[in-house]
C-alpha positions in Angstrom: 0.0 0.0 0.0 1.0 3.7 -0.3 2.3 6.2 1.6 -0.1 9.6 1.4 2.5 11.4 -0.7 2.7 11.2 -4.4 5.5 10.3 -6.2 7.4 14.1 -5.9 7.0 13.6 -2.1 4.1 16.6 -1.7 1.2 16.2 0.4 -2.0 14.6 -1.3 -4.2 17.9 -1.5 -7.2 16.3 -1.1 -5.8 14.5 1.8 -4.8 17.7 3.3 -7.8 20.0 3.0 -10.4 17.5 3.0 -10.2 14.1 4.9 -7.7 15.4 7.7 -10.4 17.9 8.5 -13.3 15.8 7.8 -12.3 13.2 10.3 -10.8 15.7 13.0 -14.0 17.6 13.1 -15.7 14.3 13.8 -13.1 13.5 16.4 -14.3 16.8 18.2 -17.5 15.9 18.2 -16.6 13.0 20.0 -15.0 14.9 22.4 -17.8 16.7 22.9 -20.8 13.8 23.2 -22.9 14.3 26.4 -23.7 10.8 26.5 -23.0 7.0 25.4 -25.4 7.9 22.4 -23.5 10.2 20.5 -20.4 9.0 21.6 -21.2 5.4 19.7 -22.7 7.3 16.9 -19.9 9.4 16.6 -17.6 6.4 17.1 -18.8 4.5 14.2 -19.4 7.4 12.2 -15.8 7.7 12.2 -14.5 4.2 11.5 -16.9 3.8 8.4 -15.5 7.7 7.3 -11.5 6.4 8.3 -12.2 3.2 6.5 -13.6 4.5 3.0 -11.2 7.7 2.7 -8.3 5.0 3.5 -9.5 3.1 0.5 -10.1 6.1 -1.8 -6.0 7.1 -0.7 -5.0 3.1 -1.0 -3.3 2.9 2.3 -4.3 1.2 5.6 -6.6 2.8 7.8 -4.2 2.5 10.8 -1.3 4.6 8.9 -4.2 7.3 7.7 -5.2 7.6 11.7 -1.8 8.0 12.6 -1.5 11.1 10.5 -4.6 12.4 11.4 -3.9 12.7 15.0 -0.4 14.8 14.1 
């Protein structure tokens, strides 16, 4: 599987200004559930969103959470 840089070594754009802050907004509203409601919604609503932007980059969804939480 790939590393999220292209081939020159830049920073996928759409990486960058879309799924990094797609999935760290949703990581704040985890933060910020009241109760064990939300905080499952919001806890699944992030694996599924994790798991199909890490297919759409073709790397592991473990190596595309450990840049999102740099």
């Amino acid at each position: 599987m790939a590393d999220i840089t292209d081939k020159k070594g830049k920073k996928l754009e759409w990486y960058k200004y879309v799924v990094k802050r797609y999935l760290r907004d949703i990581l704040q509203d985890l933060a910020n559930s009241k109760n064990q409601m939300e905080r499952s919604y919001y806890e699944t609503r992030y694996a599924c969103q994790l798991d199909a932007f890490a297919k759409a980059l073709n790397v592991r969804p473990k190596l595309l959470e450990k840049y999102i939480k740099k």
